[in-house]
C-alpha positions as CSV (number, residue, x, y, z in Angstrom):
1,X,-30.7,-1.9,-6.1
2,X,-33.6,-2.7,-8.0
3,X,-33.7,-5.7,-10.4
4,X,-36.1,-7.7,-12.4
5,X,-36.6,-11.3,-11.3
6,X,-38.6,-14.4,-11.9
7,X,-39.9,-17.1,-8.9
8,X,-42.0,-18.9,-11.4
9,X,-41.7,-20.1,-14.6
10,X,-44.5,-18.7,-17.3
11,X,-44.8,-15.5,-20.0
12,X,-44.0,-12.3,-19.2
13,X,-46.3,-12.0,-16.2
14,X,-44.3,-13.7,-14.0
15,X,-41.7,-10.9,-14.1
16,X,-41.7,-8.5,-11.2
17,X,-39.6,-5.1,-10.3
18,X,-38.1,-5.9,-6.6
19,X,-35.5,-4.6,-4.6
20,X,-32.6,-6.6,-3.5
21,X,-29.2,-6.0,-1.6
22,X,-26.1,-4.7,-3.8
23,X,-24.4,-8.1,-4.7
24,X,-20.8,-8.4,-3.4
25,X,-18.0,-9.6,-5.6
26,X,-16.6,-12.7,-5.4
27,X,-12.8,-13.2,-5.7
28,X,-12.6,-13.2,-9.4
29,X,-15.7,-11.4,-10.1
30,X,-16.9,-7.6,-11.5
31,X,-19.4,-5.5,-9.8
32,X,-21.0,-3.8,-13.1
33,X,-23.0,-0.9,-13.0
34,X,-25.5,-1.5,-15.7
35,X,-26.5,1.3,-17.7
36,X,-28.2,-1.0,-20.8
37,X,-29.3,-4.5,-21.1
38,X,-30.8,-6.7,-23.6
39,X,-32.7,-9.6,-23.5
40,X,-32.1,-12.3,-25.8
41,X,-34.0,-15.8,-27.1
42,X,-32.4,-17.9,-24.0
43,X,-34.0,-15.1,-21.6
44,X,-37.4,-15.7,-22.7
45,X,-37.1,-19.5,-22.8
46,X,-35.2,-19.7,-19.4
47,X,-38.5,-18.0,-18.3
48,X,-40.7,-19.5,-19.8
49,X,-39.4,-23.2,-18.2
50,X,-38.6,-24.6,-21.8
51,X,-35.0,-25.2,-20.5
52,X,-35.4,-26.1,-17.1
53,X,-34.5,-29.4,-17.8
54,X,-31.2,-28.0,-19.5
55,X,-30.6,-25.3,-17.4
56,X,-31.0,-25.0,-13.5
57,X,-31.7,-22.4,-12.2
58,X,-32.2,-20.8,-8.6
59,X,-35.1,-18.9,-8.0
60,X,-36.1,-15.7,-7.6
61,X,-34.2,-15.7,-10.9
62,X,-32.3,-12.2,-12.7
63,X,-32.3,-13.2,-16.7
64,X,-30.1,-11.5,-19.0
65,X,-26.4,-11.4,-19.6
66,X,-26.1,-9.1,-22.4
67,X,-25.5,-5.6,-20.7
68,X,-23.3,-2.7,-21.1
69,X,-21.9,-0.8,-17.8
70,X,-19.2,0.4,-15.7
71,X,-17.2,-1.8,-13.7
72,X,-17.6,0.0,-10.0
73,X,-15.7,-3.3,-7.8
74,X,-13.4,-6.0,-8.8
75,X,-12.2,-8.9,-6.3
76,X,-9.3,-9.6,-4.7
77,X,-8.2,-12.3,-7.6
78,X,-9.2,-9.8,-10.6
79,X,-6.0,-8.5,-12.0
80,X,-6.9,-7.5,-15.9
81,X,-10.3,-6.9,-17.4
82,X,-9.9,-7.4,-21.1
């Protein structure tokens, strides 16, 4: 799958296009299959480094958590999705 990632903190030339193996589910995880994304003020200052000493992260890092997909894999432990 293709992604857009992060291995260093700076502006938005640090991000880079790369392809990565599909993730795998964990128990009580989704599997989405994003068809739209947004980026948000945290993304940008996550990148940036201004919250690295708030928020860890490991890198290469994936920002954003706003998307909008279909659900393609649940895990054993998912049992409801709303």
């Amino acid at each position: 799958m293709k992604t857009v990632q992060f291995s260093s903190y700076g502006g938005p030339e640090v991000l880079e296009l790369a392809e990565v193996d599909d993730p795998i589910p964990g128990s009580d995880d989704c599997l989405v299959e994003i068809e739209a994304a947004g980026v948000n003020p945290l993304d940008w200052k996550i990148r940036s480094g201004e919250m690295r000493l708030v928020f860890w992260i490991r890198r290469p890092y994936v920002p954003g958590s706003e998307i909008s997909g279909r659900v393609v894999k649940c895990g054993e432990a998912v049992t409801d999705l709303e």
